[in-house]
C-alpha positions as CSV (number, residue, x, y, z in Angstrom):
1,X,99.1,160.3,87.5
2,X,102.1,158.0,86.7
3,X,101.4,156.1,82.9
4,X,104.1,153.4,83.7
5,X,103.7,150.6,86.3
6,X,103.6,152.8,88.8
7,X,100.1,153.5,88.4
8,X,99.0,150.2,90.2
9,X,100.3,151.0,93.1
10,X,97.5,151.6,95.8
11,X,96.7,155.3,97.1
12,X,98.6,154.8,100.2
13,X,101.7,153.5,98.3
14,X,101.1,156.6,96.1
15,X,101.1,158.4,99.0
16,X,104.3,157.2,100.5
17,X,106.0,157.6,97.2
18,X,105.3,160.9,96.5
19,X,106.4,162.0,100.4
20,X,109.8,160.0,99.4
21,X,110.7,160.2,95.9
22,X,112.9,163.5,94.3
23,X,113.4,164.5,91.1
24,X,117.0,165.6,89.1
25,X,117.4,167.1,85.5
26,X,120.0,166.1,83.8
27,X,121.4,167.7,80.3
28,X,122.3,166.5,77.5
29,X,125.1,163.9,77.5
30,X,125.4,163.8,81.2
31,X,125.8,160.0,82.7
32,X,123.3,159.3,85.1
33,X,125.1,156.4,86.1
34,X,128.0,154.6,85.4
35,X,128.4,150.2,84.5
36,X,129.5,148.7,87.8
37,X,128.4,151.2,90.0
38,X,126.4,150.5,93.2
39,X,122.2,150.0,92.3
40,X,120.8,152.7,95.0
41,X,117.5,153.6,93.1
42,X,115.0,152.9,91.1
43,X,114.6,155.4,88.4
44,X,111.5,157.0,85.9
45,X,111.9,158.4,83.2
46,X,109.5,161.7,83.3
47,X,111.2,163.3,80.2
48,X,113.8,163.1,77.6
49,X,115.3,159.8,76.3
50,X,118.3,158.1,77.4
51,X,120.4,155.3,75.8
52,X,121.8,152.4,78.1
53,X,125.0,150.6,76.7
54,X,127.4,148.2,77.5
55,X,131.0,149.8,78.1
56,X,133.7,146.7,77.9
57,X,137.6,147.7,78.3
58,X,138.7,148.9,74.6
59,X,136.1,151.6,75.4
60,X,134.1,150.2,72.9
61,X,130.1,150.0,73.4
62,X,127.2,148.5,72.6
63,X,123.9,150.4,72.8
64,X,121.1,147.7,73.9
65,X,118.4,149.8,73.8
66,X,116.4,153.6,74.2
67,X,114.4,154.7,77.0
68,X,111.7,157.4,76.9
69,X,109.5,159.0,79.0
70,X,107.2,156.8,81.2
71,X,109.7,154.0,81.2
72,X,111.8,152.7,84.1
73,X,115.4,152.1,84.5
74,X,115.9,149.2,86.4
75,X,118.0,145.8,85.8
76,X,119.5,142.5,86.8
77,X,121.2,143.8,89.5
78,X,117.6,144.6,91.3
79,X,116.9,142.5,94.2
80,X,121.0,140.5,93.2
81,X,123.8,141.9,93.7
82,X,122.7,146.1,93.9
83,X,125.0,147.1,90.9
84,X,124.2,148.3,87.4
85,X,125.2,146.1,84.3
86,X,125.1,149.1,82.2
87,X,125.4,152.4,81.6
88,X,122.7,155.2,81.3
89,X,123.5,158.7,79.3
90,X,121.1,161.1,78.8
91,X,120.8,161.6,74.9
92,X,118.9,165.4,75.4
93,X,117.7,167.5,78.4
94,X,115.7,165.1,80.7
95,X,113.8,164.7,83.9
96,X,114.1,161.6,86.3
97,X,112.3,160.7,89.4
98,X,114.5,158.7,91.7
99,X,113.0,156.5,94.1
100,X,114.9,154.4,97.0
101,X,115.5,150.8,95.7
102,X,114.4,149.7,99.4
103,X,111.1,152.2,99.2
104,X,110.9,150.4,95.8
105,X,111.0,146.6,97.3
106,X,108.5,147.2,99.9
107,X,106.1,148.4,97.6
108,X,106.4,144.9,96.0
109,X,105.9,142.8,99.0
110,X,102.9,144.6,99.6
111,X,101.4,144.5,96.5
112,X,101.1,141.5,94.5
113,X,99.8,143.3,91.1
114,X,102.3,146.3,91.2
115,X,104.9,143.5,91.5
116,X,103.2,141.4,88.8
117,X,103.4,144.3,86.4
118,X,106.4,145.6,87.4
119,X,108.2,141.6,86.4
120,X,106.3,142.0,82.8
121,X,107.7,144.9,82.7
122,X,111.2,143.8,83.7
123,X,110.7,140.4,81.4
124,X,109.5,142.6,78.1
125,X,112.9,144.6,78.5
126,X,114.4,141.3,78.6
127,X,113.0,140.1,75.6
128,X,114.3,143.2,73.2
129,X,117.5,142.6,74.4
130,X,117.5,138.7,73.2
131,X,116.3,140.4,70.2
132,X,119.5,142.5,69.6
133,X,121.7,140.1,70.5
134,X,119.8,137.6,67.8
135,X,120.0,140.4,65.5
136,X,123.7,140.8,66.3
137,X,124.2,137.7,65.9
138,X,122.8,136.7,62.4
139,X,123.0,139.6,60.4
140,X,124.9,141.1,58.3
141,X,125.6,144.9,59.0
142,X,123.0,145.8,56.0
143,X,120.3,144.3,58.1
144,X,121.6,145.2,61.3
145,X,121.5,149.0,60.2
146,X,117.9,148.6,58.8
147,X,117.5,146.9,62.0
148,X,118.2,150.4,63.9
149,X,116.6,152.2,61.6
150,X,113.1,150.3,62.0
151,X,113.6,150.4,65.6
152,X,113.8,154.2,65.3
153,X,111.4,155.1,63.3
154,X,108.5,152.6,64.8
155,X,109.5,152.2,68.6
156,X,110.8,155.8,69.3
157,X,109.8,158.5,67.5
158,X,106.6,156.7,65.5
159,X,107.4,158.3,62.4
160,X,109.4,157.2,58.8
161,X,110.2,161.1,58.6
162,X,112.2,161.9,62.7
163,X,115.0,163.7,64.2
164,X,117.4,162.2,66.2
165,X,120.1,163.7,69.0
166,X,121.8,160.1,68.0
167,X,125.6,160.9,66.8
168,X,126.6,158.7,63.9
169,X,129.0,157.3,66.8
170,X,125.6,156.0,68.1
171,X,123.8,154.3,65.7
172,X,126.7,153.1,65.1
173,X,127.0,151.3,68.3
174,X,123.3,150.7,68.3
175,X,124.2,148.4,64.9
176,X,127.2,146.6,66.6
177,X,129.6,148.2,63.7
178,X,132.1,150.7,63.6
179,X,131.3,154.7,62.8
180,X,132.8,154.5,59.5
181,X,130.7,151.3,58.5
182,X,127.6,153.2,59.7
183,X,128.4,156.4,58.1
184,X,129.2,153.7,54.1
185,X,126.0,151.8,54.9
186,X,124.0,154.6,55.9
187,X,125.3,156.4,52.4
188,X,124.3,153.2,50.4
189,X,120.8,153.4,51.5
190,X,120.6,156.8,50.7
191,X,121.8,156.8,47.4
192,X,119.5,153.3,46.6
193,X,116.4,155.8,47.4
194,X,115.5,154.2,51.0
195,X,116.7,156.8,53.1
196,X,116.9,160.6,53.0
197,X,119.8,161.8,55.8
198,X,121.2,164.8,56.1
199,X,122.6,165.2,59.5
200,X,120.3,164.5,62.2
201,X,117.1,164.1,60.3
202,X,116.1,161.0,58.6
203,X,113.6,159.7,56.2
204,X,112.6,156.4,55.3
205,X,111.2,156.8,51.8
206,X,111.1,153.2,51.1
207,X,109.7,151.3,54.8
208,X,109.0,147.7,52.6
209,X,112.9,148.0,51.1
210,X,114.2,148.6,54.3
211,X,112.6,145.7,56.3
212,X,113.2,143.3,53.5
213,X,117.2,144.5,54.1
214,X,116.1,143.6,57.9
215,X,114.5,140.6,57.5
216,X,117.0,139.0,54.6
217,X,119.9,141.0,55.3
């Protein structure tokens, strides 16, 4: 049974889905698809975690946020203009369902609560991403790197003690910063006592510190 907003479709949409849907595995660091390229699917997230960014022409990114299983990976260019705004990588093995963006829209003309959901859904998403770019925009790069951290630790992995597939290159671009101002900021916290890091694990041994940095920063 699907956990995401998929579960209020009807049986019969259920059905249909099922009968038309396929899945793909994809490894670790493979693109599943690329900024600018045509919007053919809908996809779910069945496993693994993926990051989407925001490629501009320096080759420079900007990850907006992570998605894990039982999410979808949608966008503005549903229902627009059929292209994706951003770029989706697969940050460790992971399994996708991929269902056909028209298969997709008649499911919402036919069923006003899926397609209620399925806009909260598409609206919450929204909402983190007006977050970044606030956070982005007023902070320094202290409290945008406690900022990532928090994120992290309470919306990914649920833990203060985690270990990531995240390259330093990545947080990095999850804080708006360059690597080497990551790898200084991350070496400050951890020789103030808020952080443990020794190359992909991470521990937050001091939560209230770090979200005062956040907060204030």
């Amino acid at each position: 049974m699907f956990t995401n907003v998929l579960r209020y479709l009807n049986s019969d949409q259920i059905s249909d889905l099922e009968q038309n849907k396929f899945n793909v595995s994809f490894s670790q660091g493979e693109t599943i698809f690329k900024q600018g390229a045509p919007m053919t699917h809908i996809i779910v997230i069945d496993k693994g975690l993926l990051k989407v960014y925001l490629e501009s022409g320096l080759r420079h990114s900007i990850i907006l946020r992570l998605l894990k299983s039982g999410e979808i990976a949608g966008g503005p260019g549903f229902h627009t203009d059929y292209r994706h705004h951003f770029s989706l990588m697969a940050l460790e093995d992971t399994e996708l369902t991929f269902i056909d963006i028209n298969k997709f829209e008649s499911f919402i003309l036919d069923n006003s609560i899926f397609a209620l959901e399925f806009i909260a859904y598409l609206n919450k998403a929204h909402i983190s991403f007006y977050d970044k770019l606030k956070t982005i925009q007023h902070k320094q790069m202290n409290g945008r790197m406690a900022a990532t951290l928090c994120y992290l630790s309470d919306n990914i992995y649920k833990s203060n003690n985690f270990e990531t597939n995240l390259s330093r290159q990545d947080i990095a671009d999850m804080s708006a910063m360059t690597k080497e101002s990551a790898i200084r900021i991350l070496k400050n916290f951890k020789d103030s006592g808020i952080i443990e890091c020794e190359n992909n694990t991470f521990n937050i041994l001091n939560k209230d510190s770090l979200m005062d940095i956040f907060e204030n920063g």
